[in-house]
LUMTI-656190 format. One line per 8 residues: their letters; for each residue x negated, y negated, z negated of C-alpha. Coordinates in steps of 0.05 Angstrom, whole numbers. Each point is the difference from the previous one (the first is absolute). Example, Ala and Ser with C-alpha at 12.3 -4.5 7.8 and 13.67 -1.06 7.14 Angstrom:
<atoms>
as	-246 90 -156  -27 -69 13
</atoms>
This chain:
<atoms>
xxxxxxxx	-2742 -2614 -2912  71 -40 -12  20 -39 57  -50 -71 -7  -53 40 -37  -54 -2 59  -15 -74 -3  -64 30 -37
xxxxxxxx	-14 59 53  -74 25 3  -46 -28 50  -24 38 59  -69 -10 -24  15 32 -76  33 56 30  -56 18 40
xxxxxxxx	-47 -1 -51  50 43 -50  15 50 52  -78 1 12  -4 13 -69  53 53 -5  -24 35 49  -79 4 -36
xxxxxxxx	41 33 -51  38 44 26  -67 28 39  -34 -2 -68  55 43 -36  8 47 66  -80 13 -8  7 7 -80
xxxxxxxx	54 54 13  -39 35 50  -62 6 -43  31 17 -66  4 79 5  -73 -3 32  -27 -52 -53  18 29 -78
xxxxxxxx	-58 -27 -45  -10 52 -48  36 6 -60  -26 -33 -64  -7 44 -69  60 6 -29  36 -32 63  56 21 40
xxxxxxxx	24 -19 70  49 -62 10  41 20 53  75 -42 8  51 -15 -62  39 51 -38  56 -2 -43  -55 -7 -62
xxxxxxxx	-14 -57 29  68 -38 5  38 -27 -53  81 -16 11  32 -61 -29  80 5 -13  41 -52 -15  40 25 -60
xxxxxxxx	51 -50 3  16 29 75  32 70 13  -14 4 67  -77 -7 -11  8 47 -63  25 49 56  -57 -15 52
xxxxxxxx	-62 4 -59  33 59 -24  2 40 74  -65 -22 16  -35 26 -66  31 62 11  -20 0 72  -72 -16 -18
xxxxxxxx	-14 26 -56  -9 -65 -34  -33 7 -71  61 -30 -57  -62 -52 -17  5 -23 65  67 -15 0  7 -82 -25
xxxxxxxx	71 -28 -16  12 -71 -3  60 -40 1  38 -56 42  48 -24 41  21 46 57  40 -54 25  -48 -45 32
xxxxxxxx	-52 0 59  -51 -42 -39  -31 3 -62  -31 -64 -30  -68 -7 -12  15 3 -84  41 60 10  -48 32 35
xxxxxxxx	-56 -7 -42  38 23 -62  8 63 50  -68 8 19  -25 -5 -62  36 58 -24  -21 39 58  -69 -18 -6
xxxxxxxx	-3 24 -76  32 66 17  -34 12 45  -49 64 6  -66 -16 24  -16 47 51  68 -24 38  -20 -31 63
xxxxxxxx	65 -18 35  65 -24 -19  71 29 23  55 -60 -11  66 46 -2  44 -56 26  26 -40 71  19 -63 -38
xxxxxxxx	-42 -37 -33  -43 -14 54  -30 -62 -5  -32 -43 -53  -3 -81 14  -38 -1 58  -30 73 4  18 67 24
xxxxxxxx	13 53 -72  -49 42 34  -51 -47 3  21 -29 -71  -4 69 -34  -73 6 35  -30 -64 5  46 -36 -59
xxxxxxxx	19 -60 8  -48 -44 50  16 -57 33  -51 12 47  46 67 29  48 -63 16  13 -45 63  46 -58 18
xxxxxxxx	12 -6 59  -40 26 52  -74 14 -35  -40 61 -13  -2 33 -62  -60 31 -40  -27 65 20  19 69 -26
xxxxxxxx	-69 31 -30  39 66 30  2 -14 67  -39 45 48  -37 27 -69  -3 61 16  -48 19 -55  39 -21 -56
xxxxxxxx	30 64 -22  15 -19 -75  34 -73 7  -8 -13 -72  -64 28 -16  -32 -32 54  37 -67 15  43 -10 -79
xxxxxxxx	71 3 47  55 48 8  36 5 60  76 1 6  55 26 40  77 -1 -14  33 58 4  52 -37 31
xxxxxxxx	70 26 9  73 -15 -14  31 63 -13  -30 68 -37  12 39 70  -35 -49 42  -60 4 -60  2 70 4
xxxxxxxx	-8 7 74  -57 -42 10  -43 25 -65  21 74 30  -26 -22 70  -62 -21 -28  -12 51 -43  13 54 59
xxxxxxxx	-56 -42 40  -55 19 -43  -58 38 40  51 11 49  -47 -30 64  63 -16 38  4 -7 79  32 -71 18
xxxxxxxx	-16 -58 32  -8 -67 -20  45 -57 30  -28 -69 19  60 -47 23  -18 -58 35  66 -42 3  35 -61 32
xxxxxxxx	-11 -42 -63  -64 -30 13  3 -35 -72  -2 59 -32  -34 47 43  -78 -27 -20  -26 76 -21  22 19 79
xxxxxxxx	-78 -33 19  -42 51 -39  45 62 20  -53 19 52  -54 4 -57  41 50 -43  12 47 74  -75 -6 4
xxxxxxxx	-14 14 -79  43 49 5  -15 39 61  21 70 12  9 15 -73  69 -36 -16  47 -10 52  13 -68 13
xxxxxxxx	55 -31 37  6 -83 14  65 -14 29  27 -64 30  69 1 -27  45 -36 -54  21 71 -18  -23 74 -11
xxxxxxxx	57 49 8  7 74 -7  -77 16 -15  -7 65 -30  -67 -6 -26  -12 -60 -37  -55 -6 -56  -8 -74 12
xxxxxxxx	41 -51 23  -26 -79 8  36 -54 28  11 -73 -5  76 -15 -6  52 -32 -45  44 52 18  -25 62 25
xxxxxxxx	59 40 31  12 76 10  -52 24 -54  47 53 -28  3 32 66  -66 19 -17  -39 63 -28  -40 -17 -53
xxxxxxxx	-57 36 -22  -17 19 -77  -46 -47 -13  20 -44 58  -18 -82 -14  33 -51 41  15 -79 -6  16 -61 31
xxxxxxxx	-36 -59 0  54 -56 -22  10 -53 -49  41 26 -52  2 81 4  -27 4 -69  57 -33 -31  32 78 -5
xxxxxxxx	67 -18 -32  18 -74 30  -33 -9 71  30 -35 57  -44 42 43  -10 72 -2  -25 27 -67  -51 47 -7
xxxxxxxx	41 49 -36  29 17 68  -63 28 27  8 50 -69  77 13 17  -17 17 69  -58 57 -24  -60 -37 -15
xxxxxxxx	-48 13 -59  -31 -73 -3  15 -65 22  -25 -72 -16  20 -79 7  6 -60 -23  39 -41 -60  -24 -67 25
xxxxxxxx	-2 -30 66  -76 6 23  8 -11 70  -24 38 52  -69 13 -31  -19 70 22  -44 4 -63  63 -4 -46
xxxxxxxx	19 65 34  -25 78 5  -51 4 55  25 65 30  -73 24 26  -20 -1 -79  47 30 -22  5 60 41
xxxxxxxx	-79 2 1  4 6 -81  63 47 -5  -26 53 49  -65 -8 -41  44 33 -47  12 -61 -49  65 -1 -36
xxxxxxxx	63 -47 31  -19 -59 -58  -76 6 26  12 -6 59  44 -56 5  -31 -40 -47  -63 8 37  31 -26 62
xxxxxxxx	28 -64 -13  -50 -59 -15  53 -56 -33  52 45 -40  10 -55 -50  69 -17 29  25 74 20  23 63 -29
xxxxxxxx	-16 75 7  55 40 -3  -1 81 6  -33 65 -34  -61 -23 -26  -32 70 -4  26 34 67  -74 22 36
xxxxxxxx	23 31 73  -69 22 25  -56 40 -42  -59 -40 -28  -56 -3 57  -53 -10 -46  -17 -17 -76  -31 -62 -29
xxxxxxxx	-35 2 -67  -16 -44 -50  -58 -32 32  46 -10 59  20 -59 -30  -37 -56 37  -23 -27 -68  67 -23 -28
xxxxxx	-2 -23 -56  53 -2 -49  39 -55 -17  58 -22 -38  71 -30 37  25 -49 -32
</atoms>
């Protein structure tokens, strides 16, 4: 959303019919939550529940020629408990925000052959790279690379098969693709205290409230329309706050945090939750280490657990960006933080998720089982 990038701006038609669409969903995966801990199909033979990710489940990928993310791997499989097979060193550049396509095959083939096969989720122990040509590393790691994750100019992108999926517990066995998150930071303390605050969320249940901002930037403020569904979705179970302003300052409580700004201002004046997500929908907040707008890593700095944007200018596409009433509806389910974010964005081709992958604030509210599944079949990514 660079200055001149709107010539391309959605049509009042489209958006209807998308934040129609949206909001089907979001009632869908309110109702799925709802009926889960009434609706356990019973266990197979020789089954066992599938309730959310663990660290069994998540594999870490360091870049060996990079001491910082030696540091980062290293914290977080101690933090975890990560299993030394799980933990995949590779080696490049540190010094650049974008690998090329060759470079990142080589990369990912190496990854792929190491690793285990019960891993269902990747942990990229890095801020920088973050991009590769014209996709997100997250959705390269997950997808590999897909031109159809790509956009020039202002076009849609192809669908994640993880949004609003709630039944897909085992990303891999099911759908043959790996989720990824960075564990994005640019010092060991500021690594530490966000794989700490995540870690301390576990089970936790935490009292907070969830911050909608509906600002002055109308190009950027396109989720502000379907804030009323997630207060209704939501209802007396989550606190929910929208609030017309450009800024939220001095909040005490804050386990969520969405806005649409370049520039969000005063965000370290706020109390952050463990296991708090926040964002801002922008242009460029996924480029962590080189933005002209506000990165993403600042939502970490300031106390958050998980954040998300974008590498590539998608314009104001509310698709390309985390449907708050998703993932709030999937992360009180008790899914895990790289759940529950993946679930909730519908075109993450060009955009990165950044934060504790495995940090689960509220208790499961019900388990799924194998045949749970909605018929997935398995598949290999490419």
């Amino acid at each position: 959303m660079a200055a001149g990038s709107f010539r391309g701006r959605l049509s009042t038609p489209f958006r209807r019919r998308l934040s129609a669409f949206l909001s089907l969903l979001l009632l869908l995966a309110v109702a799925a939550s709802e009926t889960l801990p009434r609706r356990s199909r019973p266990i197979g033979r020789g089954a066992s529940p599938l309730g959310p990710l663990d660290h069994r489940h998540l594999a870490i990928i360091i870049n060996a020629a990079d001491p910082l993310s030696e540091t980062i791997g290293r914290a977080y499989q101690g933090a975890r408990l990560i299993p030394a097979d799980q933990v995949i060193r590779v080696r490049f550049s540190p010094r650049t925000e974008a690998l090329s396509p060759s470079e990142f095959r080589r990369i990912k083939r190496a990854v792929d052959s190491r690793t285990p096969g019960h891993v269902q989720v990747y942990a990229l122990a890095w801020a920088a790279p973050y991009r590769v040509g014209c996709q997100s590393i997250t959705s390269a790691f997950t997808f590999g690379l897909d031109s159809r994750f790509c956009a020039s100019g202002c076009r849609t992108t192809a669908l994640s098969p993880l949004f609003a999926r709630g039944d897909v517990r085992r990303p891999w066995d099911q759908l043959g693709i790996r989720p990824s998150m960075l564990l994005a930071a640019t010092s060991p303390e500021m690594a530490r205290r966000f794989i700490q605050k995540g870690v301390a969320s576990d089970g936790t249940a935490p009292e907070g409230t969830a911050y909608l901002l509906s600002t002055g930037d109308a190009r950027r403020n396109t989720r502000a329309a379907g804030y009323g569904r997630v207060v209704a979705a939501m209802g007396s179970r989550f606190r929910v706050r929208v609030v017309a302003s450009d800024a939220l300052v001095g909040a005490q409580d804050v386990m969520a945090y969405f806005t649409g700004l370049a520039f969000p201002v005063g965000i370290r004046t706020n109390r952050f939750r463990p296991g708090a997500v926040a964002d801002h929908l922008t242009s460029f907040g996924g480029k962590l280490t080189d933005s002209p707008q506000m990165s993403a890593l600042r939502w970490l700095e300031a106390g958050a657990t998980g954040s998300y944007g974008t590498v590539v200018e998608p314009c104001n596409f509310p698709a390309k960006f985390s449907d708050p009433g998703l993932l709030l509806t999937y992360y009180r389910r008790g899914d895990t933080l790289i759940e529950s974010y993946w679930r909730s964005v519908a075109m993450p081709g060009q955009g990165v998720f950044i934060g504790e992958p495995l940090a689960r604030p509220w208790p499961v509210r019900g388990g799924l089982n194998p045949g749970d599944a909605a018929g997935a079949r398995p598949r290999r990514a490419r």
